[in-house]
N, C-alpha and C positions, 0 to 999 in steps of 0.2 A: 426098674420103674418104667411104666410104660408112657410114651410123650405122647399128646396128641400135635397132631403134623399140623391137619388145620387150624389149630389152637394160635401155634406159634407163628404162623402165616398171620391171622389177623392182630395178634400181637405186632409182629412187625412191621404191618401196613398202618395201622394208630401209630405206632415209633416217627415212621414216616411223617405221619401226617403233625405229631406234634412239632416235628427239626421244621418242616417247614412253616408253620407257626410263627416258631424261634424264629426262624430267620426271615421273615416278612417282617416281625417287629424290628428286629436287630436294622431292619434295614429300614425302615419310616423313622427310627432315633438316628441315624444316620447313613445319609444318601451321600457321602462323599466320595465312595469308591464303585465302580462299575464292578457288575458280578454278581452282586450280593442277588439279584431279583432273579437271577438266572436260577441259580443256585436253591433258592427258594423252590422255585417253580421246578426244577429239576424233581426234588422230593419232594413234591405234590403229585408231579408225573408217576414215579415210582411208588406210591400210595396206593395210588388206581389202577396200576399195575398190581398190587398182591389185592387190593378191593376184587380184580377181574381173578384171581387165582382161587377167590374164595366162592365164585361160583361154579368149579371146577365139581363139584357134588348133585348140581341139580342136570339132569342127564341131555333134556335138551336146551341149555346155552351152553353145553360143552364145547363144541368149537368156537364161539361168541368166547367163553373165557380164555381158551387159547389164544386166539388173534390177539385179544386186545391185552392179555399179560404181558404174554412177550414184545407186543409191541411197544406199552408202557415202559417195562422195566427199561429195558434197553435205550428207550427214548429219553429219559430220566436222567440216566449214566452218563450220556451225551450231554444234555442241557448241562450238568452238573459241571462233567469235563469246560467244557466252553465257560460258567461261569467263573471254574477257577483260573483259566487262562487270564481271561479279562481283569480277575482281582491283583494276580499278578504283573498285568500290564502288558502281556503276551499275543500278539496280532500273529496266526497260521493260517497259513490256508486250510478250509475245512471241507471243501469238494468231496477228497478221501472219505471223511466222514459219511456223508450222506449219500455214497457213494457204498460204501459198507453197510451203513443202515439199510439200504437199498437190496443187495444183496442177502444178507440179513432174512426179511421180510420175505424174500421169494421162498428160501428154505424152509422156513416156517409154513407159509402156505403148502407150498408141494409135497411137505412130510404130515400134514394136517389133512389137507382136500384130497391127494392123489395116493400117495401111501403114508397112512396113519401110522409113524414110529413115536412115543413118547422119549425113548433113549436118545435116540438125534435129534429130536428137539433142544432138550437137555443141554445134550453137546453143544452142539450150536448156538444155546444161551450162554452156555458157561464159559465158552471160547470166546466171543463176542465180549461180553461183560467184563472177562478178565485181560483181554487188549486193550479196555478203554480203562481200566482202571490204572493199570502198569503206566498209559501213557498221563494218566492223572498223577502219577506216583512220580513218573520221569521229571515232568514241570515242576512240581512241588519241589523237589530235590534242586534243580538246578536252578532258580530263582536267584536274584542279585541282590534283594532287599537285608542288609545285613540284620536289621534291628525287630526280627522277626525269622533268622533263618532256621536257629533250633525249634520252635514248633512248626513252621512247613516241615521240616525234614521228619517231625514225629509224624505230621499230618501224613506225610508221603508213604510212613511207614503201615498207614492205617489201611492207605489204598493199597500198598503189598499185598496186607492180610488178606484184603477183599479176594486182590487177584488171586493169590494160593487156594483161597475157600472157594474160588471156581473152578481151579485146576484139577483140585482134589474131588470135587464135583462132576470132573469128566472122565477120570479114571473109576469112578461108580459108577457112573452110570456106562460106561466100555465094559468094566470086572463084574458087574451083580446086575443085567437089564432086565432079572426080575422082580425087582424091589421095584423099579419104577414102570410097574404094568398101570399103578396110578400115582400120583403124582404125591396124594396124601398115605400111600404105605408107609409106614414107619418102620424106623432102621435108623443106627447110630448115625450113618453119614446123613442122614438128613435131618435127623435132631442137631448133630454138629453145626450142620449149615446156617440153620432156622436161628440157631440158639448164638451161632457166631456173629450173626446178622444184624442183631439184636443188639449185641454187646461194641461191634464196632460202630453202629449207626449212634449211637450216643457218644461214642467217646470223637469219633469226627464231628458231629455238630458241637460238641465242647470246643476241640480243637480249634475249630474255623472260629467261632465266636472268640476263644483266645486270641488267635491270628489279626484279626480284626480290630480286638482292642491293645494289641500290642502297636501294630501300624498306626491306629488312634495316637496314640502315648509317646511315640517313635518320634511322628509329625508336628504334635502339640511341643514338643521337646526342641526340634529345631527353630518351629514357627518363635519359640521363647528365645533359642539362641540368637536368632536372626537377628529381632527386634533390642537386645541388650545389645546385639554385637553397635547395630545401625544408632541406638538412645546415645551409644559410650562416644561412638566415633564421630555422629554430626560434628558440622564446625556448630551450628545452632542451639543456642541455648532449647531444651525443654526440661518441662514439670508437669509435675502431676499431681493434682488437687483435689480435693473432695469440693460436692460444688455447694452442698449444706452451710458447711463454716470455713471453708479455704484452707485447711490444712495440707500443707504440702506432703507428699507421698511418697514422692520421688523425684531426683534434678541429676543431671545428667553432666561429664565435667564439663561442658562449652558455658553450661550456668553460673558456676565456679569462676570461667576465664570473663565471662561478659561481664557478671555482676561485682566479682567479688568474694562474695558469699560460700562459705565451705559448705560441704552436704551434712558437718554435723549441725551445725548451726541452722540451719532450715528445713531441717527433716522432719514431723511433728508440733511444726509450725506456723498458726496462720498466717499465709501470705503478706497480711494486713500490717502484721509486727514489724516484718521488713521495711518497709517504705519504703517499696520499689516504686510505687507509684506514682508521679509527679503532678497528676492530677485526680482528685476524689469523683468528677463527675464522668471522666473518660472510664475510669475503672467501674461504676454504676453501670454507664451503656455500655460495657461490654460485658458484665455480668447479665445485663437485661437481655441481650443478646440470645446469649449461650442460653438461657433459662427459655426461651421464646423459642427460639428454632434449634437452638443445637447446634449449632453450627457457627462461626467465623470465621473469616477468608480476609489473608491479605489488610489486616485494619492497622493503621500506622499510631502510634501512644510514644510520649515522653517518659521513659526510668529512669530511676535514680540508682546509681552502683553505691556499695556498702562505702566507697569513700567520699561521697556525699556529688561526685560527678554525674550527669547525665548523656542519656544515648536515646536515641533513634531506634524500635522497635517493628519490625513489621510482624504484626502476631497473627497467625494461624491457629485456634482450638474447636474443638468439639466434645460434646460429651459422650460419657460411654458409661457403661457398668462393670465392674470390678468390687467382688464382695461381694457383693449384693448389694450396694450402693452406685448413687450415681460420681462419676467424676468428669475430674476435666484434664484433658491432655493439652499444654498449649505448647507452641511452636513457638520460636523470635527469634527473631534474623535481624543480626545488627544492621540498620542500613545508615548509622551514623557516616560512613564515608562518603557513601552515594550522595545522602543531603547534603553534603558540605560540598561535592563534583556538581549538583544540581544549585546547589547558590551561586556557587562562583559561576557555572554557565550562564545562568540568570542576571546576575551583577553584569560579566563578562557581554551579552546579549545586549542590556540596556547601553552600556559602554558604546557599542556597537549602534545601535541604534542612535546614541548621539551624534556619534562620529556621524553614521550617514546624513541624518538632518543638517550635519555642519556642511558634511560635501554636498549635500544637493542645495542648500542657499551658498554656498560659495559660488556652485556651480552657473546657479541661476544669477550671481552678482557677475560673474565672468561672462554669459552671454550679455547682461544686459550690457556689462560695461566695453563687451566687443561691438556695440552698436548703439551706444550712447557718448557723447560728449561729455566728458570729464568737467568744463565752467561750469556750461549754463543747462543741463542735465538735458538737454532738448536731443534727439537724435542728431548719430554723428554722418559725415560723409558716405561713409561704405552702408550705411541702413540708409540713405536718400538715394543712392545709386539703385541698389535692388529691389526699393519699393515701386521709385519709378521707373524701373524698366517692367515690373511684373504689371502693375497698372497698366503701363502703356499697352503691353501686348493682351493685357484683361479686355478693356477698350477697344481695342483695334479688331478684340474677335466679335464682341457686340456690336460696334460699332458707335459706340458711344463717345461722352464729351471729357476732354481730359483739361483741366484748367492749372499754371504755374506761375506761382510769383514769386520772385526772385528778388531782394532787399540787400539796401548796402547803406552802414552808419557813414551819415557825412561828418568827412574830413575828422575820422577816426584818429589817423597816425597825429593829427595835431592834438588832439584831446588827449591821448596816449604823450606827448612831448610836454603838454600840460601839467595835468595832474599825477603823472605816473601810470606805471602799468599795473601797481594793486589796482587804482581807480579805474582805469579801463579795463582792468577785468570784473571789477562790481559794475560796470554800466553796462556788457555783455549780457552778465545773470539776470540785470532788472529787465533789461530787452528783450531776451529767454520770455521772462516771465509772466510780460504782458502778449509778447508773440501766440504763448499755450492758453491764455485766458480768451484770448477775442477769438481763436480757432477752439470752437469749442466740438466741432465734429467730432467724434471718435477714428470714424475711418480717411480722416484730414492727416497729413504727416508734417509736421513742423520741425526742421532741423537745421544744425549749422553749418553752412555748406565750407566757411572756411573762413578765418580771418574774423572781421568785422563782418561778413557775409551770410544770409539766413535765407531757407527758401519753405515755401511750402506748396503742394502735393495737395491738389482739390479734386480728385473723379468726380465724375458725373456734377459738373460746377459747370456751369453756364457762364457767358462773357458777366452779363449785370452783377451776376453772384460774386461771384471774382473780383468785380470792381468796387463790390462792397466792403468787403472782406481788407480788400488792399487800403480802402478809406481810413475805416476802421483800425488797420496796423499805423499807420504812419498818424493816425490822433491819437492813439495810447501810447506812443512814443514821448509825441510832445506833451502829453499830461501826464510824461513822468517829471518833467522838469529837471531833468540835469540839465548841471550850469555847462557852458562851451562858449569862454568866453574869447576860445580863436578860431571860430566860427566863422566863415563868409555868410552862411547862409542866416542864422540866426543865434540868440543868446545862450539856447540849450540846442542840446544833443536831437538830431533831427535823422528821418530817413529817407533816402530817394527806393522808391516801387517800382519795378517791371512787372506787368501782367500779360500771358500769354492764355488766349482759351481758343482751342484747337480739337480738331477731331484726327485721334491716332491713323484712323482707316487713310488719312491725308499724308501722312509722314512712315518716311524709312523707318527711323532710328527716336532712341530716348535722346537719345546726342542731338538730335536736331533741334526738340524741344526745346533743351536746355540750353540752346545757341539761339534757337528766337528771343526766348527772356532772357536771356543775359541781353542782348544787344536792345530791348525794350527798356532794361535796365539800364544799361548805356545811355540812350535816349533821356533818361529823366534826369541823369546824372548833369547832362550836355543841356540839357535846358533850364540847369540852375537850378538842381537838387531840390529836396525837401517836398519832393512833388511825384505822383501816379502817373506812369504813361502804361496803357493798354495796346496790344497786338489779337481783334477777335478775328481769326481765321478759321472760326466755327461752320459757317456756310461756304466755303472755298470747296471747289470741288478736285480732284485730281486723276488723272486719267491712271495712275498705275494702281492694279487690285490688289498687290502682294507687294511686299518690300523686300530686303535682305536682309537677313541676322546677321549680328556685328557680334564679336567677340569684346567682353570688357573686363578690362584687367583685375577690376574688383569679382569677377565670377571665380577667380582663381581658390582654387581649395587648398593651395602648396603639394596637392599629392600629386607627383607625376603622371599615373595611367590616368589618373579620374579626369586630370586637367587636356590630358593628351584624348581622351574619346570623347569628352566635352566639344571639344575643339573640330573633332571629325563629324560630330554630327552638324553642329553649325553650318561644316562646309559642305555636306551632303545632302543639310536643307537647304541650302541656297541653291544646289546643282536642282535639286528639285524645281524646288520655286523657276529656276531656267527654263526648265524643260515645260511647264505651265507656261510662262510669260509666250514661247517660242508656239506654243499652240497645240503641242504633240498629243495625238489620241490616245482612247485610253489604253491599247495593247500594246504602247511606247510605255506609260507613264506604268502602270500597275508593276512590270521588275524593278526600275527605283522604287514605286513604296513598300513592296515587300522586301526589297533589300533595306530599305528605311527602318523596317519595324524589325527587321531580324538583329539589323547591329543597334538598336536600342534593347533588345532581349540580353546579346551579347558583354554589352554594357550592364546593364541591371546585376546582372550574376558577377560580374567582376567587381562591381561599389558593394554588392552584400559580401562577397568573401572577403573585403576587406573594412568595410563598417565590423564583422564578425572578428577580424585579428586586434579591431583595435577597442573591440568592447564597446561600441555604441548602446547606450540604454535603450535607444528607442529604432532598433534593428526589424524588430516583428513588426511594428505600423508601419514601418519604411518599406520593408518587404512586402506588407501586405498593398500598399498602394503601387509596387513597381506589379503587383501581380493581376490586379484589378486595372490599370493601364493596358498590361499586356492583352489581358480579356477585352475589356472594350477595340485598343486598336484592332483585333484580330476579327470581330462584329462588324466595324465601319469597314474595314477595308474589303470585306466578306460583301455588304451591303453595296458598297460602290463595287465591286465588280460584276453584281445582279443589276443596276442601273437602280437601285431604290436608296441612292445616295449621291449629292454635286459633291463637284471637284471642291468648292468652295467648304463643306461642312468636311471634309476629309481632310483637306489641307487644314483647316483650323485644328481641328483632333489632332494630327499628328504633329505637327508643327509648333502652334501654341499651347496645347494644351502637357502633350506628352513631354515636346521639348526645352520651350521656354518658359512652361510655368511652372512643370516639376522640379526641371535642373537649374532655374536660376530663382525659385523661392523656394522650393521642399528641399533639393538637397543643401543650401546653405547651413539650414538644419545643426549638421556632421561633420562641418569644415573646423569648428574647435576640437574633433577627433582625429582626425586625417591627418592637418597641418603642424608645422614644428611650432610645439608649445613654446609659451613666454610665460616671466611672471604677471600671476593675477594685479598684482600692486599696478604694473604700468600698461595696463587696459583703459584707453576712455579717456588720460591725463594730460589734455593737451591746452595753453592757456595760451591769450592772442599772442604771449611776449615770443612763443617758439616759433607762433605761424610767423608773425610778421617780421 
């Protein structure tokens, strides 16, 4: 029977073109493996490769078919190779390749253009084609993918055949080179070729497309194992529902541990029968939910377990399709324990929060009561002491007017031998309490200096003012009308006034103040009580500009270094103020004040590291004023050493401002942190019977 050669040429070039067809679709139904598009395109390549063999008859594109056959086929073989590597999962270097193809192509030319052989043409196809097949056949075979290895290994078998049909293609064309004087002579070995060509090309695009849906089925098969293994193993309850009428589809054991509930028992059945739900309107928004977006994340719901107990649910679902219907996959995470760690933090928290409310008013009852008088609630001695020295040195830096009167109940200890000492001590509090009503100033300080004794603390009071003030105490005395029926002076409880109004910039010390009204006091006393006697040394002038700081025993904080570099700068202001009184220029004077402000830095850092050991609340403003100090003095001292600053506003700055107004009113502050604690109870409780 006679074959026609071109016949089966364009037969096999449509074979071609239908595989890759095939597998263009195969691979728009699924893109999940690399390769497939190569592969495709490989035999498209090799289509237009025997398309180009079949214009081997019209005489001039005779070389046009050559070139571009063998270019094609060969190029095809390649793509092909490379896409099954990739399907495989196979990364080679491919240089050699192209590198071959390369080589290849010269041969063909030079046996084409320069010496025309169709036999070594031949050759050199079939030797070519049957090295890229064998190594198509090698991969194939040695592949690790178990769940697909028997058809790579037939697939591999198919690429043999190729390569032998080329082998046996090169000892023809070597034994008979004149059967191929044209390409379509006809002859058994090329009816074999044509017709073997034919028969493998279909049975490898079976194969691959098998291959393909074996690895499909292989994948699908774990991706199922996976998800059983991960449904069975959660510790979280899930189910699976239909989302039309709630039928359950599937639960999983954590469903079983959390609810209760066996999987015979709610398999085929709507959710709704259970009553797991403990609320009908949570269960609606979260159906509204899922039906709206698809989606819920994280949403917290009360269930009910099949023994009528409840839990704490954190649900996670989404919907999906399975069947051909929609469902719902939900997630629950028991967070029943976490709520119960979150309540009791919560309870535990507010606890907490009382507690501190209790300590910050105990705390504030423990300041007030460290500087309040326990009788008659009016400030005690140590808050008359610090007021009036910070006043004094306030004053003395303006230069303003500091006014003091000083009061004393007559003939106390006989009123106390009288009526007892309950009664003298309710005639203290009523005295207290007319003392606070006639001083109605805010920044006025009225306290009990000691005993039957009360003073009060007027700035910026002028003599007249002062003399009012003082009127005014000693008649709301006697218009309290207590009886004092052993009285010299008269039938009720009466008081003798000292007033003292003075300008601080005139005096050393708060001590001296307190020594002119007491002895004014004296005076009223000696002139037959019940009576104001006044000292205005308001207009008095005095020849010294600076005075000396005194150390006072109430500045003491109990801590040793704080009390101990207290104590050194006092005496380092004083050397100062010396070296000012004595006259000294300022190329004298500037290393004391920069050694002044260095051991007040020194200082700062030493009261923060230990305000810090000892928990100070109010550590950061503290700091932040020693820091804002620092800054300023380091500007004025900066300024007085450019001459755009007196001796007098420098000395204030560092002196009163930094020294005696910070360290004897801001750090008092700290002194309940620092010093050796006492009980809160005996703060402030001090009654005339102990003084006197």
């Amino acid at each position: 029977m006679k074959v026609d050669i071109q016949t089966l040429t364009l037969v096999l070039g449509l074979i071609f073109i239908v595989q890759t067809l095939v597998l263009s679709v195969q691979y728009r139904l699924n893109r999940s493996y690399d390769g497939q598009l190569w592969m495709a395109l490989g035999n498209g390549v090799e289509a237009l490769g025997f398309l180009f063999l079949g214009l081997r008859s019209i005489p001039a594109l005779t070389l046009f078919s050559i070139l571009g056959s063998n270019a094609c086929i060969v190029l095809g073989m390649m793509l092909i190779f490379l896409g099954i590597l990739r399907f495989l999962e196979v990364r080679l270097p491919l240089f050699w390749m192209w590198v071959l193809y390369g080589l290849f192509l010269l041969v063909v030319l030079y046996f084409s253009l320069i010496q025309d052989s169709t036999p070594i043409r031949v050759v050199n196809l079939a030797l070519v084609s049957a090295l890229i097949n064998l190594l198509t056949a090698l991969a194939l075979f040695f592949q690790r993918n178990v769940h697909f290895k028997t058809t790579a290994r037939i697939l591999g078998s198919i690429f043999i055949a190729y390569a032998f049909m080329f082998l046996l293609r090169i000892v023809s064309a070597l034994t008979a080179t004149a059967q191929f004087s044209s390409i379509f002579n006809p002859s058994l070995s090329q009816s074999f070729f044509y017709a073997g060509g034919i028969v493998l090309g279909n049975l490898y695009t079976f194969m691959f497309i098998l291959m393909i849906n074996q690895r499909l089925q292989s994948e699908e098969r774990e991706t199922q194992q996976r998800f059983e293994l991960i449904f069975n193993t959660t510790p979280d309850a899930i189910l699976i529902t239909k989302l039309e009428d709630g039928l359950i589809t599937a639960v999983n054991p954590a469903f079983t541990r959390i609810t209760g509930f066996l999987k015979d028992e709610v398999i085929k059945k709507p959710i709704l029968h259970l009553g797991v739900w403990s609320n009908s309107e949570e269960r609606d928004r979260f159906t509204r939910i899922l039906k709206e977006t698809g989606l819920c994340e994280n949403e917290e719901f009360i269930f009910h377990r099949k023994d009528g107990t409840s839990f704490t649910g954190m649900v996670s679902a989404r919907t999906f399709m399975m069947e051909g219907q929609p469902h719902i996959i939900s997630v629950v995470h028991d967070i029943t324990a976490r709520k119960q760690v979150e309540e009791a933090l919560r309870e535990s928290e507010a606890k907490l929060q009382d507690l501190l409310q209790q300590l910050e008013v105990e705390k504030r009852y423990a300041q007030e009561s460290a500087i309040t008088d326990g009788l008659t609630l009016l400030y005690n001695r140590r808050h008359f002491d610090a007021t009036l020295r910070s006043d004094f040195y306030h004053l003395k830096r303006t230069e303003g007017i500091l006014s003091l009167i000083m009061l004393d109940v007559d003939h106390f200890k006989k009123y106390n031998d009288t009526y007892g000492h309950l009664a003298g001590d309710d005639c203290l509090r009523k005295i207290g309490g007319v003392l606070k009503q006639v001083v109605g100033r805010t920044h006025d300080t009225v306290a009990r200096y000691g005993g039957e004794e009360f003073a009060v603390i007027m700035p910026e009071t002028d003599a007249r003012g002062a003399l009012i003030i003082a009127n005014r105490l000693r008649s709301a005395v006697i218009d309290l009308q207590l009886p004092h029926s052993t009285s010299d002076v008269a039938s009720e409880v009466t008081i003798s006034v000292g007033v003292v109004t003075l300008r601080t910039s005139d005096m050393e010390s708060p001590e001296q103040v307190v020594a002119l009204t007491d002895q004014a006091l004296y005076e009223a006393k000696r002139g037959g009580r019940n009576r104001v006697v006044q000292k205005d040394l308001s207009n008095q002038g005095n020849s010294h500009q600076f005075m000396q700081l005194r150390w006072n025993s109430n500045d003491n904080s109990l801590h040793p270094l704080i009390d101990q570099e207290h104590q050194q700068l006092i005496l380092h202001s004083n050397d100062l103020l010396a070296l000012l009184l004595q006259g000294q220029d300022k190329e004298n004077l500037i290393p004391s004040l920069e050694n002044l402000l260095n051991e007040v830095i020194s200082h700062f850092n030493d009261e923060e590291a230990i305000l810090k050991e000892r928990s100070f609340p109010q550590l950061d403003e503290h700091a932040r004023l020693h820091r804002d100090l620092i800054d300023q003095g380091r500007d004025v001292l900066e300024r007085y050493k450019n001459d755009t600053l007196s001796q007098g506003e420098l000395i204030n700055f560092l002196i009163y401002e930094v020294i005696v107004h910070h360290m004897l009113t801001d750090d008092k502050k700290f002194f309940p942190y620092v010093g050796p604690s006492i009980p809160w109870s005996m703060v402030g409780r001090t009654s005339n019977k102990e003084i006197l």
